[in-house]
N, C-alpha and C positions, 0 to 999 in steps of 0.2 A: 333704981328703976324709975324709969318715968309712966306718969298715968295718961292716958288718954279719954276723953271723951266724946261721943260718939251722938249727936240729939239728933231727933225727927227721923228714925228708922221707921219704915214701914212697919207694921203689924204682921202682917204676913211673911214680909221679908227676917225677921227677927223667929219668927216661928218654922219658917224652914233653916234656917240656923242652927236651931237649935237640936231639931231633930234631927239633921247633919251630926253636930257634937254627939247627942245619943248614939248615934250608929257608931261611931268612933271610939266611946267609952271615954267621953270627955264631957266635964264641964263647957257650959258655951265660953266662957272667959275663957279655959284653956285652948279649947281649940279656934278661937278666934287670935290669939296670939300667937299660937302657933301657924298660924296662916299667915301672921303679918312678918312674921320673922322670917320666913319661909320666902313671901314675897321682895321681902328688904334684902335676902340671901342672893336674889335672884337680879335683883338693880344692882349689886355691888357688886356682882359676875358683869355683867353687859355696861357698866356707867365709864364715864370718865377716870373716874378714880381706881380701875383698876389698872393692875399690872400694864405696861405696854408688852407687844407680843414682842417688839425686838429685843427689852431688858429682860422679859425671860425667857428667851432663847440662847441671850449668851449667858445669861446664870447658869444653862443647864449643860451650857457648851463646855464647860469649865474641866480641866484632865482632873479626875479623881472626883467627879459628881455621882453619886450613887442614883439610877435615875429610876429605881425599881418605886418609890415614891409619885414621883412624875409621870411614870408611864401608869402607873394606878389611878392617879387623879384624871390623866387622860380618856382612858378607858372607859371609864363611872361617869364620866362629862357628859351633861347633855347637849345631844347636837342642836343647835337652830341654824337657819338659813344668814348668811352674810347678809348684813343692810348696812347699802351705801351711807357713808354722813355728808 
């Protein structure tokens, strides 16, 4: 696991944080990772590096693909709007 370090936070900013995490029933460290992991989950859905839609289209295309998997992940997907690149 890698560490991170984080200087010159607001005061305030670091204390509504925290009591964020309290409502939560988390430590601020956990639920500040949890946040980042969350948002790294979220660039690795929309980045370059993921899947192309057309290689997983014919993966799913394939006779004997069980797609009850695929149509789950569908379904649970959040929508955003298309942006042109």
């Amino acid at each position: 696991m890698a560490d991170i370090l984080i200087r010159k936070v607001d005061e305030t900013t670091k204390k509504l944080l925290h009591r964020r995490a309290e409502r939560r029933g988390k430590s601020l460290e956990a639920d500040l990772r949890d946040t980042l992991e969350e948002l790294a989950s979220e660039e690795m859905q929309s980045s370059q590096d993921a899947e192309l839609f057309g290689d997983w289209l014919v993966s799913i295309s394939r006779p004997g693909v069980d797609l009850d998997d695929t149509l789950k992940l569908l379904r649970s997907a959040t929508v955003r709007p298309a942006t042109p690149e």
